[in-house]
C-alpha positions in Angstrom: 0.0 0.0 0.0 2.6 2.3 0.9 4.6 1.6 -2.6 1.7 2.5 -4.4 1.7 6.0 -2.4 4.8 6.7 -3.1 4.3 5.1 -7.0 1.2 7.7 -7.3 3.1 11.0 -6.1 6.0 10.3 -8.4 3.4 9.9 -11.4 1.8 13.0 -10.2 4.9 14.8 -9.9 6.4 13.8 -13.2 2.9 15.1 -14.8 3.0 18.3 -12.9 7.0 18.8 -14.2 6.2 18.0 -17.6 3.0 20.2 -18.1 5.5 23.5 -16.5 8.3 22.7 -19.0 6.2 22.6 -21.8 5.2 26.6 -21.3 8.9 27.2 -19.9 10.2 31.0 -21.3 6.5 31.3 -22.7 4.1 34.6 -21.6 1.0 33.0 -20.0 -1.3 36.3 -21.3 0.6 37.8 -23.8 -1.6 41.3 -25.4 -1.7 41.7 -29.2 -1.4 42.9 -31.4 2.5 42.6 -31.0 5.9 41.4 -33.3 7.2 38.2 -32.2 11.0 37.7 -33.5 12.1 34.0 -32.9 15.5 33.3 -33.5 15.1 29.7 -32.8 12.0 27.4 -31.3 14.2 27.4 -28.3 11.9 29.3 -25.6 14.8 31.0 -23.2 16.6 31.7 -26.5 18.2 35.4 -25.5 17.8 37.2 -29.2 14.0 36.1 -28.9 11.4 39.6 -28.7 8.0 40.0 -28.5 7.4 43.5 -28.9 3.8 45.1 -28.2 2.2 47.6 -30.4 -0.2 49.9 -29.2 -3.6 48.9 -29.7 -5.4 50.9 -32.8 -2.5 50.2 -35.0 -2.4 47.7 -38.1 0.8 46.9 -40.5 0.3 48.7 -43.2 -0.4 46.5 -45.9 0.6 48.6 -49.2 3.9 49.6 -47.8 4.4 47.1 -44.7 8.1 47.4 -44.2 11.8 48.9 -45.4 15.1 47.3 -45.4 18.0 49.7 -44.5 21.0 48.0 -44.6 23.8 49.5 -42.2 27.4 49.2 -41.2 27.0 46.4 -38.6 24.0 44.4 -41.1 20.8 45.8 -41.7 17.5 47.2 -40.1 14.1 46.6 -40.4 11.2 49.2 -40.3 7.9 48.0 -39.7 5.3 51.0 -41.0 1.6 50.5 -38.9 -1.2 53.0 -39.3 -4.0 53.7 -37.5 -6.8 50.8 -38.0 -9.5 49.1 -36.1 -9.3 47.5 -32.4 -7.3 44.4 -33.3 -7.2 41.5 -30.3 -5.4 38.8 -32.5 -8.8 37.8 -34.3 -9.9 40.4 -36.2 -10.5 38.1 -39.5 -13.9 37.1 -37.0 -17.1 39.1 -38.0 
């Protein structure tokens, strides 16, 4: 009986590990709209951003973005204009 116990909390525990390092480096209620950068799928990757954009604001879709290239490589420019409320489903009706 008491193997069984003890067979039962290790189960449990392995779960309860395995569920947390599935979401590990991940935002649990992350706003949009926002730019996500992913250098890798690696979660704690360090060059990984999310970056929020105000709310009101939609990429631009006739002129989106520039490429400027510069001494040390290049920079992107990502043009938004003003456009409806967005909250990540704004394709719904």
């Amino acid at each position: 009986m008491e193997m069984r116990k003890c067979g039962v909390l290790a189960f449990c525990l392995v779960v309860l590990l395995g569920t947390t390092s599935c979401s590990a480096g991940r935002d649990i209620s992350p706003t949009y709209p926002r730019i996500a950068y992913r250098n890798s799928s690696y979660n704690l990757d360090p060059y990984n951003r999310e970056i929020p954009i105000e709310s009101g604001y939609v990429l631009d879709e006739a002129h989106s973005y520039d490429v400027m290239e510069t001494e040390d490589g290049y920079d992107i420019v990502l043009h938004f204009v003003k456009g409806g409320e967005t909250d990540g489903n704004e394709n719904a009706d």
